[in-house]
C-alpha positions in Angstrom: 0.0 0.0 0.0 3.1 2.3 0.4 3.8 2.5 -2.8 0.2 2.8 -4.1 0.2 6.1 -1.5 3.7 7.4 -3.1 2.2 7.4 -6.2 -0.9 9.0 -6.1 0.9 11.6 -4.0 2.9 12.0 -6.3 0.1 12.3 -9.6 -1.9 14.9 -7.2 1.2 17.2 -6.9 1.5 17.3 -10.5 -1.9 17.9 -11.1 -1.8 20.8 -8.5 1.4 22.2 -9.9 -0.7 22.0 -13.6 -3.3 23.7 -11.9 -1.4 26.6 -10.7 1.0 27.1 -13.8 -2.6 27.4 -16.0 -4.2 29.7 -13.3 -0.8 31.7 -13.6 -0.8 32.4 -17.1 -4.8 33.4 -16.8 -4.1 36.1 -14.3 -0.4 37.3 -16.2 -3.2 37.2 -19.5 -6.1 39.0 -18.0 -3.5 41.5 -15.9 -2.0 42.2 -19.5 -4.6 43.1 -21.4 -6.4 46.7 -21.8 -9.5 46.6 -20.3 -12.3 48.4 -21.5 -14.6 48.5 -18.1 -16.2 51.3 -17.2 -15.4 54.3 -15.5 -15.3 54.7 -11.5 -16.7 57.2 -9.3 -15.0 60.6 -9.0 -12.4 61.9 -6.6 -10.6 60.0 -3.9 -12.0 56.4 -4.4 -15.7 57.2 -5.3 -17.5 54.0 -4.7 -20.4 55.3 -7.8 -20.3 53.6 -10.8 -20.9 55.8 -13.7 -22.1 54.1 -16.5 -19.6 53.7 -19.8 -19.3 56.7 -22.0 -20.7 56.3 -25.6 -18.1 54.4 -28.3 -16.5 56.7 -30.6 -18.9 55.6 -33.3 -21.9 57.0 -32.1 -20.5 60.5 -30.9 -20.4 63.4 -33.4 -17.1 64.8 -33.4 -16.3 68.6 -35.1 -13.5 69.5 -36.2 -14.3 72.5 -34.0 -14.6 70.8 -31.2 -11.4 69.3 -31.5 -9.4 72.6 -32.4 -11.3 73.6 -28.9 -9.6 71.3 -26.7 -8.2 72.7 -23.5 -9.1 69.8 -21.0 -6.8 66.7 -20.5 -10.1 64.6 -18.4 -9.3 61.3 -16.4 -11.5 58.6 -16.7 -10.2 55.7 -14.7 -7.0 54.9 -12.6 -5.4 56.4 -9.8 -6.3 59.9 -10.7 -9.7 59.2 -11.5 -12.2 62.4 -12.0 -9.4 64.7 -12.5 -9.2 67.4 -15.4 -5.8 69.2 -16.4 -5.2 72.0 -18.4 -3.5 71.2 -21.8 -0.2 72.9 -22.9 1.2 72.7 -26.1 3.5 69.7 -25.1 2.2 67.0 -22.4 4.7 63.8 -21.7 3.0 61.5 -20.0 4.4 58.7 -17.8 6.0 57.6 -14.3 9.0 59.6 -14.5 10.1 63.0 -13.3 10.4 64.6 -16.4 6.9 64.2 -17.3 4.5 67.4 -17.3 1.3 64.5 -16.3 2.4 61.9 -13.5 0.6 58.8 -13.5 1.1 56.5 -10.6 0.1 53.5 -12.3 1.9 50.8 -12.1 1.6 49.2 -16.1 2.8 53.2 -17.3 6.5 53.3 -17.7 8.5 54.7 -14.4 12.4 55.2 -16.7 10.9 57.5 -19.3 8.0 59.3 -20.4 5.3 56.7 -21.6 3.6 59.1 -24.4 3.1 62.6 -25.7 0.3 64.5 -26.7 1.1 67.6 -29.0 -0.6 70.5 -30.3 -0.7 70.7 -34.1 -0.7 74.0 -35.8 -4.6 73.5 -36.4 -5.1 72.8 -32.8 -5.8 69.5 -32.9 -3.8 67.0 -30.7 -1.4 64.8 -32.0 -0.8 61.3 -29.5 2.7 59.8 -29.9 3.5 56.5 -27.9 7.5 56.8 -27.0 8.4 53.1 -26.9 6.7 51.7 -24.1 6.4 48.0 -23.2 2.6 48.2 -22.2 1.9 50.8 -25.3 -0.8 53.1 -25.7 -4.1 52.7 -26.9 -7.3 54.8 -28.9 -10.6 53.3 -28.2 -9.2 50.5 -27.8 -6.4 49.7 -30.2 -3.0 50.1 -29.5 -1.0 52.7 -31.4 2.3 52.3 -33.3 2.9 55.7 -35.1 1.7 59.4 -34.1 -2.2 59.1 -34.1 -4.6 62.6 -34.4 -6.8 62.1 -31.1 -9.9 64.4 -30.8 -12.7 64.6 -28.4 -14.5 61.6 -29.3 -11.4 59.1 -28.7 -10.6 57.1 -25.1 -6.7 56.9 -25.0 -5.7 54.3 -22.0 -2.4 54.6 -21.1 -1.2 51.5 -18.3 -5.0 51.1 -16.9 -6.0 54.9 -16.9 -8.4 56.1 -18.8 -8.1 59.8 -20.4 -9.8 61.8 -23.1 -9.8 65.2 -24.2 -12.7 68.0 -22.9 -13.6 71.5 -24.9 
């Protein structure tokens, strides 16, 4: 019987190992990804829910409107329900050299994470700057400079920002 007891032992802490190595990779995946949930409550850790904004699609956006922006709003994350006032150069990121600091821990802390520039028609120009986690727009993640305007949700690391009039 000893060795019917070694064995089985020794199938069940395989089986467990298995278990945990799968259940690993399912929380690295899911930790990974962007999410798209919606936005929390305002200020300092809100408990409301507010329900998701409207997708892109279904939001007129003017060219006007855009040209307009002053307001840097944030969505979700760590800052949650804050507004800043655009400049004409924003680095955004972890480190100290950025004009937005996000204390998130998927932005990049050694160098600023993305820009956002005015262009000469006032519009706003988003420019990821080689980070590991990258950036997104509605979604999708960017590889070159992409024209943002007011209808767009940019997620840098798991904050949520978009661009007020």
């Amino acid at each position: 019987m000893g060795g019917f007891a070694a064995l089985a032992l020794r199938i069940a802490f395989l089986a467990g190992l298995w278990l945990f190595i799968v259940l690993l990779a399912v929380v690295i995946h899911t930790d990974m990804t962007p999410r798209k949930a919606a936005a929390t409550g305002s200020g300092a850790g809100g408990s409301g829910r507010r329900p998701p904004r409207e997708s892109a699609s279904r939001r007129p956006a003017s060219a006007a409107a855009d040209a307009g922006a002053k307001v840097l709003a944030v969505d979700s994350g760590p800052l949650a329900g804050q507004r800043f006032q655009l400049v004409d150069h924003v680095r955004v990121g972890r480190s100290a050299d950025c004009e937005l600091l996000l204390e998130d821990e998927y932005v990049t802390r050694k160098h600023p994470h993305a820009a956002l520039d005015r262009q000469a028609d006032g519009g706003w120009l988003l420019t990821d700057l080689g980070s590991t986690n990258g950036t997104y727009v509605n979604g999708v993640r960017i590889t070159s400079p992409k024209v943002v305007t007011v209808a767009d949700v940019i997620q840098i690391g798991r904050t949520q920002l978009r661009l007020e009039a």
